[in-house]
Structures are given as structure tokens and as C-alpha cells.
DRENMI-942012 format. One record per residue: x, y, z of N, C-alpha, C in turn; residue number from 1. Coordinates in steps of 0.2 Angstrom, whole numbers, plus 5000, padded with zeros to 4 digits. Example, Ala and Ser with C-alpha at 12.3 -4.5 7.8 and 13.67 -1.06 7.14 Angstrom:
BEGIN
ZAGU   n.u   n.v   n.w  ca.u  ca.v  ca.w   c.u   c.v   c.w   nr
ZAGU  5066  4972  5039  5062  4978  5039  5066  4984  5039    1
ZAGU  5064  4989  5035  5068  4995  5036  5064  5000  5039    2
This chain:
BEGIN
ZAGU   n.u   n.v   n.w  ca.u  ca.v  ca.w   c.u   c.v   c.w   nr
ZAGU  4836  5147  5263  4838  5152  5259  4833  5154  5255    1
ZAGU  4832  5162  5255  4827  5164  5251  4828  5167  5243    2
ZAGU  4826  5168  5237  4828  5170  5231  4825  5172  5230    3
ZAGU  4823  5180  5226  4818  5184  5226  4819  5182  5219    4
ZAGU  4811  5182  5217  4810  5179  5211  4804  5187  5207    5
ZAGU  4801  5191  5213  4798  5197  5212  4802  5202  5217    6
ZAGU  4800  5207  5217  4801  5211  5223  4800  5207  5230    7
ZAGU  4802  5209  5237  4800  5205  5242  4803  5209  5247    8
ZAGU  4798  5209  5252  4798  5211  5259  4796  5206  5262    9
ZAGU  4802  5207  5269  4800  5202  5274  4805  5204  5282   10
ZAGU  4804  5203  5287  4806  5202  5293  4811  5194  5295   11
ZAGU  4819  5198  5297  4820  5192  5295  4828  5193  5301   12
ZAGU  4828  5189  5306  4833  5189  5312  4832  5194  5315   13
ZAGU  4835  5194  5321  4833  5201  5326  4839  5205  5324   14
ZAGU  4836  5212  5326  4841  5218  5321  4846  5217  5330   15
ZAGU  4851  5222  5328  4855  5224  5331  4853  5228  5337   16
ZAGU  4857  5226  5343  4854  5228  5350  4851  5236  5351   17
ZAGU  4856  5238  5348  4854  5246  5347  4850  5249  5346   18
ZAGU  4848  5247  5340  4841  5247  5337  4833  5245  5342   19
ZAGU  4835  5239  5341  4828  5237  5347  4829  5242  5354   20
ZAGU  4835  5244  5356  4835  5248  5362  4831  5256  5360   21
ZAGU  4833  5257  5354  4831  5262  5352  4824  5265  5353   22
ZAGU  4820  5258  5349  4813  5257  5347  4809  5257  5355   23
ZAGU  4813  5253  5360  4810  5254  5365  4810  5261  5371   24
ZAGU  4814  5263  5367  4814  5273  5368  4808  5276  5365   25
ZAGU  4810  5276  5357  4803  5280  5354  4799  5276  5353   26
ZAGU  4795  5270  5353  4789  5270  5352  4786  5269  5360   27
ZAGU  4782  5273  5361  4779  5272  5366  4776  5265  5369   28
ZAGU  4771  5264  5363  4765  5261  5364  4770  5251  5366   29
ZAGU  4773  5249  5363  4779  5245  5362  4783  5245  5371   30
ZAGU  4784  5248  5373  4788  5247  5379  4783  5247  5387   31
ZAGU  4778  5252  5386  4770  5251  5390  4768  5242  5388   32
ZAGU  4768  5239  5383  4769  5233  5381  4772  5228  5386   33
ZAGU  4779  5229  5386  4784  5222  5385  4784  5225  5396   34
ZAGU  4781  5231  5397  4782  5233  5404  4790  5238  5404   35
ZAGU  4789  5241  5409  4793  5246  5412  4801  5243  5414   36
ZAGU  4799  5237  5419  4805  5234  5421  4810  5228  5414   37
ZAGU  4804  5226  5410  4809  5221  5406  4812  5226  5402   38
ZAGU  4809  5231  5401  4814  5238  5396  4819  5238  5396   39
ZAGU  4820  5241  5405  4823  5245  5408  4831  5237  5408   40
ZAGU  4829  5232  5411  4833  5226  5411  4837  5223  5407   41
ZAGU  4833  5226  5398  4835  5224  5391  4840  5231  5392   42
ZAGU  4838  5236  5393  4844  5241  5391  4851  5243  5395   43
ZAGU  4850  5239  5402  4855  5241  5405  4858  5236  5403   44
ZAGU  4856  5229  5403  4862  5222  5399  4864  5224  5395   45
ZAGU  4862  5226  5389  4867  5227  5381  4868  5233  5380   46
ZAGU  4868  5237  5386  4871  5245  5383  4877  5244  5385   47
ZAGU  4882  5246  5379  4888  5246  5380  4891  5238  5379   48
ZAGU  4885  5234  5379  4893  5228  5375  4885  5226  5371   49
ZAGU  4882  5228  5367  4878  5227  5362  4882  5222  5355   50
ZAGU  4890  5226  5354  4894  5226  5349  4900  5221  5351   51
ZAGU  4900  5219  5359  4904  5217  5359  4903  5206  5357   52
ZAGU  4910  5204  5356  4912  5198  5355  4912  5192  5360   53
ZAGU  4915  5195  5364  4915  5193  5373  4908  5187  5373   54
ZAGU  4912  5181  5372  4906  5174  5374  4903  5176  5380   55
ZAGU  4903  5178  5386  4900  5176  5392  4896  5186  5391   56
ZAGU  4899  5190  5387  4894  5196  5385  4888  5195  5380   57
ZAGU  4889  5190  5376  4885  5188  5370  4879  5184  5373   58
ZAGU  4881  5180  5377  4877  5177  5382  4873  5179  5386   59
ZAGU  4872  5185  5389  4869  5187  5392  4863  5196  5387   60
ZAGU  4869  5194  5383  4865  5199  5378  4859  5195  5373   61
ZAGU  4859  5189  5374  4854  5185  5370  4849  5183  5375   62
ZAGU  4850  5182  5381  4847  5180  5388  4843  5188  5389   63
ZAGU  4844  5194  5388  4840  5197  5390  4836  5198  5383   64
ZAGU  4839  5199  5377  4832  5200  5371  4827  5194  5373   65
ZAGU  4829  5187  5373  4824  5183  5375  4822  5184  5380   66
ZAGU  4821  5187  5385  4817  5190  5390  4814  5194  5386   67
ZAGU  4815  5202  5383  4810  5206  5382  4809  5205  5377   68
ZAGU  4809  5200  5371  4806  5197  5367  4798  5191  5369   69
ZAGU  4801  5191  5375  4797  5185  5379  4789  5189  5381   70
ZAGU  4794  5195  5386  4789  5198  5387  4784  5202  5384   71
ZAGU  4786  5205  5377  4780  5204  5371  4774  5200  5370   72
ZAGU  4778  5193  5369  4773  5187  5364  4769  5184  5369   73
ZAGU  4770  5185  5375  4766  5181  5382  4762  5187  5383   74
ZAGU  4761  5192  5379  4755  5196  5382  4748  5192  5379   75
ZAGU  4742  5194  5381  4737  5192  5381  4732  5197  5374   76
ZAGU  4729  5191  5370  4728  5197  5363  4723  5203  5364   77
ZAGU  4720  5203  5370  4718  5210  5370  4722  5215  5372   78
ZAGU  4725  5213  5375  4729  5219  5379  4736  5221  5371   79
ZAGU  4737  5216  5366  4739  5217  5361  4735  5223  5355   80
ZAGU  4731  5219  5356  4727  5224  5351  4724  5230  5354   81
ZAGU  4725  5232  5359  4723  5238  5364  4729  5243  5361   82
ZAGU  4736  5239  5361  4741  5241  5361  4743  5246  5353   83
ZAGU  4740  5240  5348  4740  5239  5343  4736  5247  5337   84
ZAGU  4733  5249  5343  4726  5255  5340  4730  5260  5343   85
ZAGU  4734  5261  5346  4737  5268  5347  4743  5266  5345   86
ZAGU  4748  5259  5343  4751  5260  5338  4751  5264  5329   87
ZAGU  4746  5261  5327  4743  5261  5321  4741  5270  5319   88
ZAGU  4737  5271  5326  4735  5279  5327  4742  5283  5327   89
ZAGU  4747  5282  5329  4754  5285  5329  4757  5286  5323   90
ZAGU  4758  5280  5319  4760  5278  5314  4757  5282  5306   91
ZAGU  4749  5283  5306  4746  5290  5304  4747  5296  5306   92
ZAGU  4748  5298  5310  4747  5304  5313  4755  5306  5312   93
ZAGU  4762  5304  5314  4768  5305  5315  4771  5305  5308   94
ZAGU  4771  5301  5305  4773  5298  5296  4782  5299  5297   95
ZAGU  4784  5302  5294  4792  5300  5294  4796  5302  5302   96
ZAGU  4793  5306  5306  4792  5306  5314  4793  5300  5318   97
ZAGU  4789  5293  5315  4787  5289  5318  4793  5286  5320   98
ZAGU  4791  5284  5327  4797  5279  5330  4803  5281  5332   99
ZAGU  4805  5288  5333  4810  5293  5333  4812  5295  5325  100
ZAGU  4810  5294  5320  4811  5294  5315  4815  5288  5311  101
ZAGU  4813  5284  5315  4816  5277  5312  4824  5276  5318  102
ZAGU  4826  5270  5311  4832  5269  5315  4837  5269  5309  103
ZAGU  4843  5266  5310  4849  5267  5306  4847  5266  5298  104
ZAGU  4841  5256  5299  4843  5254  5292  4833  5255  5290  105
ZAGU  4830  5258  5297  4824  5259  5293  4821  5266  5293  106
ZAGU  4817  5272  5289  4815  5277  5291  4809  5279  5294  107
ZAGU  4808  5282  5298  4801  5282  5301  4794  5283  5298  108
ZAGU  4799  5285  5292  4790  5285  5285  4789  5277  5284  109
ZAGU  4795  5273  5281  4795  5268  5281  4792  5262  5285  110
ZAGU  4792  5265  5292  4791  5260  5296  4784  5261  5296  111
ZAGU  4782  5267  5297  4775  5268  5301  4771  5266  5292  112
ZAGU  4774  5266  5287  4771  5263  5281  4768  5256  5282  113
ZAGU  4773  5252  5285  4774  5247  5285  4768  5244  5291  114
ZAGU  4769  5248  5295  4765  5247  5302  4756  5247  5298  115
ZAGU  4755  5251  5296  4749  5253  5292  4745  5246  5287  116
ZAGU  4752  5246  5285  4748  5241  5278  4748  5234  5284  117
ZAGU  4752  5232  5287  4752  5225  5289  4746  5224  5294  118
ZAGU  4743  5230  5296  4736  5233  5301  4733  5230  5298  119
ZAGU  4731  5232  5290  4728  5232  5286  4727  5225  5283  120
ZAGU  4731  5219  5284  4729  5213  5283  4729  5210  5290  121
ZAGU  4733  5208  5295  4733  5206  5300  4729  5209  5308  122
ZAGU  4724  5213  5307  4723  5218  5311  4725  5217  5319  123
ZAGU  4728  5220  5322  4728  5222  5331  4734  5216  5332  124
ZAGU  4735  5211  5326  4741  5206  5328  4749  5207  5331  125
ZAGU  4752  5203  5336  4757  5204  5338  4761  5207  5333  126
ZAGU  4762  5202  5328  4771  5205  5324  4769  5213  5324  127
ZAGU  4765  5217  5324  4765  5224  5321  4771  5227  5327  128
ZAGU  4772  5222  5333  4778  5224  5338  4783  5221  5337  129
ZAGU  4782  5215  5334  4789  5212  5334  4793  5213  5328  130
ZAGU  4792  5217  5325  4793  5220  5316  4799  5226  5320  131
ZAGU  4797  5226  5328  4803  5233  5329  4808  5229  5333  132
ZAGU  4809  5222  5333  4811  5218  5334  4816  5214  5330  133
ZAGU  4814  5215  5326  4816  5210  5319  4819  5214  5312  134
ZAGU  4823  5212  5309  4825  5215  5304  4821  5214  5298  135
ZAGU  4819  5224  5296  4814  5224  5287  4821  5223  5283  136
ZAGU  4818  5222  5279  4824  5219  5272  4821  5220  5266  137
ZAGU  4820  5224  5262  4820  5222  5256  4823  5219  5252  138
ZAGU  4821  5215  5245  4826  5210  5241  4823  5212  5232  139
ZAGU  4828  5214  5229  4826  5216  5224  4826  5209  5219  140
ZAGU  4825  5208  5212  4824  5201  5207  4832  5199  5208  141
ZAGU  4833  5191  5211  4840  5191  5212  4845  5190  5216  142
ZAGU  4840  5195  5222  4845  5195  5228  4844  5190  5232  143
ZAGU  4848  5187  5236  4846  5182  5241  4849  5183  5249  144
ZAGU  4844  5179  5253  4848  5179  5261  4846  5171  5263  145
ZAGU  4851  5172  5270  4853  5166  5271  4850  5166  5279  146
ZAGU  4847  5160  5281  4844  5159  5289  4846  5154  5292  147
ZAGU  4850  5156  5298  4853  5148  5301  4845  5145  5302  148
ZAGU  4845  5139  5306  4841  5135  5309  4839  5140  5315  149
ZAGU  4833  5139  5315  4831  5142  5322  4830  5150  5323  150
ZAGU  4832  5152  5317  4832  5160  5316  4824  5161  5314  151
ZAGU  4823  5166  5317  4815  5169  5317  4814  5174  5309  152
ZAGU  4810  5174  5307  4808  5175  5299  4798  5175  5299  153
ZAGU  4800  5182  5296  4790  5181  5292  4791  5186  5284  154
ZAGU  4789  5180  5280  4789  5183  5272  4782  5186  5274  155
ZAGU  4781  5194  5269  4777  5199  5270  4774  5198  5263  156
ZAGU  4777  5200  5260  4776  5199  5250  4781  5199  5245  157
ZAGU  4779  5198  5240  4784  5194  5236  4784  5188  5233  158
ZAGU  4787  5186  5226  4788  5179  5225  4794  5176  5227  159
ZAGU  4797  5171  5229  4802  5170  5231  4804  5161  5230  160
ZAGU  4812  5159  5228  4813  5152  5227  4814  5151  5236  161
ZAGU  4812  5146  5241  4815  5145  5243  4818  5138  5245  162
ZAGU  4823  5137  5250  4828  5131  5248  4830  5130  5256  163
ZAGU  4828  5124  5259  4826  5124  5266  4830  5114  5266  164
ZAGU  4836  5115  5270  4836  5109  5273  4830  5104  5277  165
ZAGU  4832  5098  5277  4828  5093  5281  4823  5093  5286  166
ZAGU  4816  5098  5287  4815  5099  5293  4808  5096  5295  167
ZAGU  4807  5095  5304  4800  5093  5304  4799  5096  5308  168
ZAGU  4800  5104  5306  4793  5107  5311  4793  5115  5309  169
ZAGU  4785  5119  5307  4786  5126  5308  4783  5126  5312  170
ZAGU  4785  5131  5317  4783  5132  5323  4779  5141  5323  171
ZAGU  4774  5144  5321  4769  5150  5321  4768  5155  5326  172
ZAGU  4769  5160  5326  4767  5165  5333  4766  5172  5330  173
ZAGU  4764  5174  5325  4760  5180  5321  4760  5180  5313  174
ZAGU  4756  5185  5312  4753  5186  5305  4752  5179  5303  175
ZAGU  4749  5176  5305  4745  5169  5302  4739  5169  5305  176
ZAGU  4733  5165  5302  4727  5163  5304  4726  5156  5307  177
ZAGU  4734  5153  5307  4736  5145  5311  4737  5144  5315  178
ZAGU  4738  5139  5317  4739  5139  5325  4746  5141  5326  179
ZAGU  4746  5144  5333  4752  5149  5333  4754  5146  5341  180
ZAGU  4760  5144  5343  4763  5139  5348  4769  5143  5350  181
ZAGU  4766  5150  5355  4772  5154  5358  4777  5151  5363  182
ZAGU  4774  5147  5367  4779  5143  5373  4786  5142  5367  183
ZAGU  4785  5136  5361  4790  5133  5358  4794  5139  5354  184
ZAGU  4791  5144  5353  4793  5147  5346  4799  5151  5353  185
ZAGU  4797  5155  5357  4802  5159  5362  4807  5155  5364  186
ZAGU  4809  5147  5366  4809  5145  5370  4817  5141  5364  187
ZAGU  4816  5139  5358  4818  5137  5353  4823  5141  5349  188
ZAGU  4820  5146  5350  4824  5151  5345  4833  5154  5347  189
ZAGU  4838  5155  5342  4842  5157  5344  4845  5163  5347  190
ZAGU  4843  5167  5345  4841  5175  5348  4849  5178  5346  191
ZAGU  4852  5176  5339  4856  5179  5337  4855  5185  5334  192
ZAGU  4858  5189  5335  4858  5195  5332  4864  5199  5329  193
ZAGU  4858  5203  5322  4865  5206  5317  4860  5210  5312  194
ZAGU  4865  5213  5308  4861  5218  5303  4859  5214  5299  195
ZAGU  4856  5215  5294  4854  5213  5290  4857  5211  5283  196
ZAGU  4863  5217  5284  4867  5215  5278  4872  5209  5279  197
ZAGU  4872  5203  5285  4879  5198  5287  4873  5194  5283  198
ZAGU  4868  5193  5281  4862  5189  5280  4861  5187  5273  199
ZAGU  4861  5195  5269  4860  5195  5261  4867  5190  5259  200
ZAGU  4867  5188  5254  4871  5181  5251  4874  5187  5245  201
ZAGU  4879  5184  5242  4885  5187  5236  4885  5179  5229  202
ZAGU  4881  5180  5226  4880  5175  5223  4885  5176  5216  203
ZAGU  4889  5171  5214  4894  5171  5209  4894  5166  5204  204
ZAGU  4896  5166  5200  4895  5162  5191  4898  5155  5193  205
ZAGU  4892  5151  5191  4893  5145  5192  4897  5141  5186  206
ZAGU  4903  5139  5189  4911  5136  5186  4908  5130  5181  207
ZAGU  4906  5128  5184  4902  5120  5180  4896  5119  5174  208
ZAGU  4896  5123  5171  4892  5123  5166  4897  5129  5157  209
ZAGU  4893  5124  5154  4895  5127  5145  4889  5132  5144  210
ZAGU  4891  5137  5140  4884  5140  5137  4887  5140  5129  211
ZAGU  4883  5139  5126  4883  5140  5116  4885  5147  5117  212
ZAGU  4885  5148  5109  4886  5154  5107  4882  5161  5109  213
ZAGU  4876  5156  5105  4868  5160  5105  4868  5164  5113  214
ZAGU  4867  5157  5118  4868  5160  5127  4871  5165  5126  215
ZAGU  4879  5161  5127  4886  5170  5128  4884  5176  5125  216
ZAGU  4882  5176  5116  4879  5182  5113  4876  5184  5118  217
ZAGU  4870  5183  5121  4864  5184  5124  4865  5188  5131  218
ZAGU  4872  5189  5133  4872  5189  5141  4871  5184  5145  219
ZAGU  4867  5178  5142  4864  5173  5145  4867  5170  5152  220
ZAGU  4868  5168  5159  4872  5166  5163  4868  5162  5168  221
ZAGU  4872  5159  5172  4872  5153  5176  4874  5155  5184  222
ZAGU  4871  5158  5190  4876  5160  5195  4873  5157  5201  223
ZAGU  4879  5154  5204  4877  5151  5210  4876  5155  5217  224
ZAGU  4872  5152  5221  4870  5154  5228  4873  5149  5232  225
ZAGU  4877  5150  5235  4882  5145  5239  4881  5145  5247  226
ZAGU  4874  5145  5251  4875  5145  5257  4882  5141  5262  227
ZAGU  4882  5143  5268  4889  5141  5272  4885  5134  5276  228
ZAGU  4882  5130  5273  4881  5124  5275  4881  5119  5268  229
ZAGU  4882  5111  5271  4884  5105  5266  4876  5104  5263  230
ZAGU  4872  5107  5266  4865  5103  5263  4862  5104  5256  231
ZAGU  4864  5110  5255  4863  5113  5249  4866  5120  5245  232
ZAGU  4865  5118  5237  4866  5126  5234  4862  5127  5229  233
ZAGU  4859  5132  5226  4855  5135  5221  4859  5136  5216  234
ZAGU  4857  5136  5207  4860  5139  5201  4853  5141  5199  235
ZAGU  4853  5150  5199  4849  5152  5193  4852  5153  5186  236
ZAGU  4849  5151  5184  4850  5151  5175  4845  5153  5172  237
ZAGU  4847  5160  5167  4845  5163  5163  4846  5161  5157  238
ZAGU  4844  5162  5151  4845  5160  5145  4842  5164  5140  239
ZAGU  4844  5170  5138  4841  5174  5132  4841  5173  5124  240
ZAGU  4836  5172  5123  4832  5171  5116  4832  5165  5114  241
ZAGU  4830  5162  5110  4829  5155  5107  4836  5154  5106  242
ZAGU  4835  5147  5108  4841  5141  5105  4848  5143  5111  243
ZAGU  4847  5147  5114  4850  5146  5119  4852  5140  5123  244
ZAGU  4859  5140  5126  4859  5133  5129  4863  5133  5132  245
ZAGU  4861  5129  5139  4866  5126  5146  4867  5120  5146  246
ZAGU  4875  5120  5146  4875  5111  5147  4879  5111  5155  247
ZAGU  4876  5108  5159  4877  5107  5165  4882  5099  5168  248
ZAGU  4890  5101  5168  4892  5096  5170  4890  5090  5177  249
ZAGU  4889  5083  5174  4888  5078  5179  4891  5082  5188  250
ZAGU  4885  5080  5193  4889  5080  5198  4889  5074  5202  251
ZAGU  4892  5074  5207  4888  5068  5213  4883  5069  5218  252
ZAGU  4878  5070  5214  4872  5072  5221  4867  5076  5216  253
ZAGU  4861  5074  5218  4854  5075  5215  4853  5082  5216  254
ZAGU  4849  5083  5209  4847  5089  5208  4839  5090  5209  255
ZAGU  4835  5096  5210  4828  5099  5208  4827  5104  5203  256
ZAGU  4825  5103  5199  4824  5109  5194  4817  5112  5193  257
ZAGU  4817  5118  5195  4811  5122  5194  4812  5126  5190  258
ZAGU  4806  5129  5183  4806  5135  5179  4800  5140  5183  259
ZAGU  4803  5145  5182  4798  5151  5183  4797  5156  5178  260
ZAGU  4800  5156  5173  4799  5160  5166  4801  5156  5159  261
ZAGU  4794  5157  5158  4797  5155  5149  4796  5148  5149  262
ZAGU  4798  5146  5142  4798  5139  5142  4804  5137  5139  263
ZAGU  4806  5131  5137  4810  5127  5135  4812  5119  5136  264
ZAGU  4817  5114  5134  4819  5110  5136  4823  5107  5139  265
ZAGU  4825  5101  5143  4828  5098  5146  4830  5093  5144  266
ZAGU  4836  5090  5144  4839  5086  5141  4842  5081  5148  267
ZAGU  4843  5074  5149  4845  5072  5150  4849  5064  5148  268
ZAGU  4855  5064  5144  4856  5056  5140  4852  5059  5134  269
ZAGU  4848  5055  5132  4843  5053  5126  4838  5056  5126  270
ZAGU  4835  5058  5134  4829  5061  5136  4827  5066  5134  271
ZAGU  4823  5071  5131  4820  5077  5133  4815  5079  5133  272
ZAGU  4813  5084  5137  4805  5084  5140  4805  5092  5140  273
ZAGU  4799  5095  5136  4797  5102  5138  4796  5105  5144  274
ZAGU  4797  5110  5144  4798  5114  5151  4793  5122  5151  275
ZAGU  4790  5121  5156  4787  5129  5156  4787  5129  5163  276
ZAGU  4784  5138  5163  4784  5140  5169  4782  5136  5175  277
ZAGU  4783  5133  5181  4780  5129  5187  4780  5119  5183  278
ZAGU  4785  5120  5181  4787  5110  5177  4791  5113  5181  279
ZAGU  4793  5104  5187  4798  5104  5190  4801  5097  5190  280
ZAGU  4808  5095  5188  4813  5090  5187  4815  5088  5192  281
ZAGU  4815  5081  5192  4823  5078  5197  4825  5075  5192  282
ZAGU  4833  5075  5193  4840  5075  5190  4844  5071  5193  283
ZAGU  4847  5064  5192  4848  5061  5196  4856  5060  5197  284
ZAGU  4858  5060  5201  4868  5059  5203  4869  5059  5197  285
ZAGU  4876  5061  5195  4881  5059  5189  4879  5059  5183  286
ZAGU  4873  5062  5182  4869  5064  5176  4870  5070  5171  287
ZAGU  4874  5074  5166  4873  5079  5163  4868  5081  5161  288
ZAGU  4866  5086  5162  4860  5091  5158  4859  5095  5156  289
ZAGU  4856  5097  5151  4856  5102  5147  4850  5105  5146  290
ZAGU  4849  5112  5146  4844  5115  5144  4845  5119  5141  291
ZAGU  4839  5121  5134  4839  5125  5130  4834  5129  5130  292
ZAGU  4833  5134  5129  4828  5141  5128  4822  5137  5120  293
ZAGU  4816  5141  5122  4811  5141  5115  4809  5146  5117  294
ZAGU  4809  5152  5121  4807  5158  5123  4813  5162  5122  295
ZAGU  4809  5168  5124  4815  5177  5122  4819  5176  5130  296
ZAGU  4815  5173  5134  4817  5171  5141  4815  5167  5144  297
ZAGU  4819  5162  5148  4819  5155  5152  4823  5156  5158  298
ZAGU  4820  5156  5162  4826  5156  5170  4821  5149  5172  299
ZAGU  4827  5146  5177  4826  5141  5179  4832  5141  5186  300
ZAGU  4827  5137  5191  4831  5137  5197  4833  5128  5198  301
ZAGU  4840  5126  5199  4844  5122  5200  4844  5120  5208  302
ZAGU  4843  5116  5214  4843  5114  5219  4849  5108  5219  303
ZAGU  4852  5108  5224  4857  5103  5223  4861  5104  5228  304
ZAGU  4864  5094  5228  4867  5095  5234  4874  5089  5230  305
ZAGU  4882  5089  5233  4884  5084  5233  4886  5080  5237  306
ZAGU  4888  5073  5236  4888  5069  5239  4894  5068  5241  307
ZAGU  4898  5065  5245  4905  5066  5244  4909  5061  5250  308
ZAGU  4910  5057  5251  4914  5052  5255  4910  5043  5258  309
ZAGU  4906  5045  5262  4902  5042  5267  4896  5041  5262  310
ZAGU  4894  5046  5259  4884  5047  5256  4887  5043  5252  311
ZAGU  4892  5044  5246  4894  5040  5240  4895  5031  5240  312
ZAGU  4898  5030  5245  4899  5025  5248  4891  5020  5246  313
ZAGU  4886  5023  5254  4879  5022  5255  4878  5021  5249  314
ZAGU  4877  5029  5243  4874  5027  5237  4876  5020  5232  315
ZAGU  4882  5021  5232  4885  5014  5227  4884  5007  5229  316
ZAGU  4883  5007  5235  4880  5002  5240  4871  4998  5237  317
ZAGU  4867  5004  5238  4862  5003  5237  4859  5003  5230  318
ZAGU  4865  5004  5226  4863  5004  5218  4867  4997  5216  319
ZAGU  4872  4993  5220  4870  4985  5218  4881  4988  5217  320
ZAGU  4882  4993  5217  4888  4994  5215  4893  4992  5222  321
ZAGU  4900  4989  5219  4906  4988  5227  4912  4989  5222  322
């Protein structure tokens, strides 16, 4: 899960089949790319059940994008960067033109902007293709999206909180200078597809905490980011003006607390500790906490998970408790 903590762009699951059939129309340089027959292959499978729900149609619509996704990333870097220079040349030359003038959720100034600046740091590199592959996303201070496991993603710019289950592996294949492992990243991926907007999260006021007065006066709030899995959820907490204060009811399950503006303190029991911007806390099960503002503003991000049947058990186990 990503939280825009500044402005941010980024490329994030593969857009909607219409779109990349689109892209494989207008931009030229892109479909002389992936070759004439994977196009032509990509277009005839998902025209007309692009949209559809149909399991044994979804199947065959994910089995051809990874084909002509495939056939992209397995090209050879010159023959990319060959590609890449009559991209970039188009993309100046066309401006809001470019790419048939965009597609539904992007416009063609937009893209070939896009196309341009990422030249500019990455030069002649893949993604400058798979960008017409992938969904651009803007995220304004606050917003957030959500990525299953396995879903393809590249942060562009931006600061951003993110909050990633148990994993051991990132697997690389553009805009890096690191090792980059195409066989795994093609081969792995789920090659789901949707717009952009099933992705962006709806974040809502977290039930479990007090605010003072000062807070309430202040606008001050607490809202939770609630992804649709058990592993985790995010509380941003804002606090305006001094003496501000959140009292954060005990859960069952450990928390991490990150500040990224401001300063203040933390309270746990008997304990507290100053806080400023990049101090980060663990907060241990069943613990109350409270934070208070010594700035005009304090945001702080809460990571957390509860525990609940089975883990509770384990834990009371391990801490000498029956």
C-alpha cells in the first residue's frame, strides 16, 4: 500500500485491455517492438471480451497480455533503445497528438511529457514502453492505492509512506541501474487488469481513538487506510497546534510509528519520548498510546496489525501466559 506523503507519480498494474490495444494502434514505434504478429494476436483475443467476466475469457485475456508483454521485455537493449529514439523523437515533435492523443485516463501531452522527462533520467530504457502498458496515476498529499502481491508497479517521484506484507523478494526489469531478472518478473506476475481508479483506496476516520479539545478545535484527525487483506492497516494522524492530543485505544497486535512532520510526544504507560520528523516507534500489543503535538503540525503514520484467535493464543504462550 502506497500513501502520498508529497505529490507522486507512478506506474502502477496493467491499464485496461482497450487502452494497451489502443496504444498498440497509435504509437508506432511500440508495436514494430513487441513485432507485427504478437499485436495482431493481443488484439484479436481481447477485442470484444476485454470487459468481459467470463473465467475461461479472463484467462485467455491474461495469457495474451503476457504474451505481448512478454514480447516487449525479451527484446535485446539495442534494438530497445533503437526503438526508444524515435519514440522520444515522436513525443517532441506530436505533443498533445502523441499516441493518438492519449487514451481515456491519459492525454497525449501528458504522455509524451512523461515519455520525455523519464528519457531524461533513464535514457533508451524499456519502461519508456511498458509505461503504455501500465497504468500513470497521479496521487495528491493523502491519497492512497492498493497492490495485490504480484502486481507490477514503478514509483516515478514523489515521497510516499509505504506498507508492504512479509516478503522475500523484489524482482527488477526497468528504470533501475540493478540487476534486472526478466525471465522471473514475466513469468511471476499476475497480469491482472483494471483501471486505476479499483486500485486508489477510500480512507475513513479511525473509530478507536480520543482527541482533546485543542485537537477537535483544531480539525485535528486520525483516518484509517484499511487494505482488503489481514496483514495490515495504516492511521494517519494529524494534530494541529500545540497540545494537541491523540489517545489511541489498546489493540491486540503490534504497532510502528513513523513521524514525517513536526515534532512531538509519545506517550506509552509512564513512558515518554520526543518525536520528530523520521523517529520511528514500536508499540507493543495491548498497549495505549498517546500522542501530543509541540508544533503548529505533527502527522504521524501508525502501521498495524491485529492479532486475533490462533496469533493471540501463540502470543500468550510465548509470554509465560495459559
Amino acid at each position: 500500500m502506497t500513501i502520498a506523503v508529497t505529490p507522486f507519480d507512478g506506474l502502477c498494474g496493467f491499464r485496461p485491455l482497450k487502452e494497451i490495444s489502443h496504444f498498440l494502434t497509435t504509437v508506432p514505434s511500440l508495436r514494430r517492438l513487441i513485432g507485427e504478429e504478437a499485436a495482431k494476436d493481443f488484439e484479436e483475443t481481447v477485442t470484444g471480451r476485454d470487459t468481459s467476466s467470463r473465467v475461461e475469457d479472463m484467462h485467455r485475456n491474461k495469457k495474451a497480455l503476457q504474451s505481448a508483454f512478454s514480447a516487449l521485455m525479451t527484446k535485446d537493449k539495442s534494438t530497445i533503445a533503437a526503438a526508444a529514439m524515435e519514440l522520444v523523437a515522436s513525443a517532441e515533435k506530436d505533443g498533445e497528438d502523441f499516441a493518438g492523443g492519449g487514451g481515456p485516463s491519459n492525454g497525449g501531452k501528458e504522455l509524451a511529457d512523461l515519455v520525455i522527462r523519464l528519457n531524461g533520467q533513464f535514457e533508451g530504457d524499456v519502461g519508456l514502453f511498458v509505461l503504455f502498458y501500465l497504468n500513470y496515476v497521479k496521487l495528491e498529499v493523502g491519497e492512497a492505492m492498493f497492490l495485490k502481491a504480484d502486481d507490477i508497479h514503478a514509483y516515478l517521484s514523489g515521497d510516499i509512506i509505504e506498507c508492504m506484507a512479509s516478503s522475500d523478494n523484489v524482482v527488477r526489469a526497468g528504470f533501475t541501474p540493478k540487476f534486472q531478472d526478466i525471465p522471473t518478473l514475466t513469468s511471476m506476475l499476475t497480469y491482472s487488469y483494471a483501471p486505476i481508479s479499483e486500485q486508489k483506496m477510500n480512507p475513513v476516520d479511525y473509530p478507536y481513538v480520543t482527541l482533546n479539545r485543542t485537537a477537535y478545535s483544531s480539525s485535528s484527525a486520525a483516518i484509517l487506510y484499511d487494505p482488503p487483506i489481514e496483514e495490515f492497516s495504516v492511521v494517519k494522524t494529524q494534530l494541529n497546534g500545540q497540545q494537541a492530543k491523540a489517545t489511541f485505544e489498546a489493540i491486540e497486535g503490534p504497532s510502528i510509528i513513523i513521524c514525517t512532520e513536526g515534532s512531538g510526544t509519545i506517550s506509552i504507560g509512564p513512558r515518554s519520548k520526543q518525536v520528530k520528523a523520521g523517529y520511528v516507534f514500536f508499540v507493543g500489543a495491548t498497549a495505549e498510546c498517546i500522542l501530543e503535538s509541540t508544533s503548529e503540525t505533527f502527522i504521524t503514520f501508525k502501521a498495524f496489525c491485529e492479532l486475533s484467535g490462533k496469533e493471540i493464543a501463540n502470543s500468550e504462550t510465548a509470554n509465560g501466559v495459559s
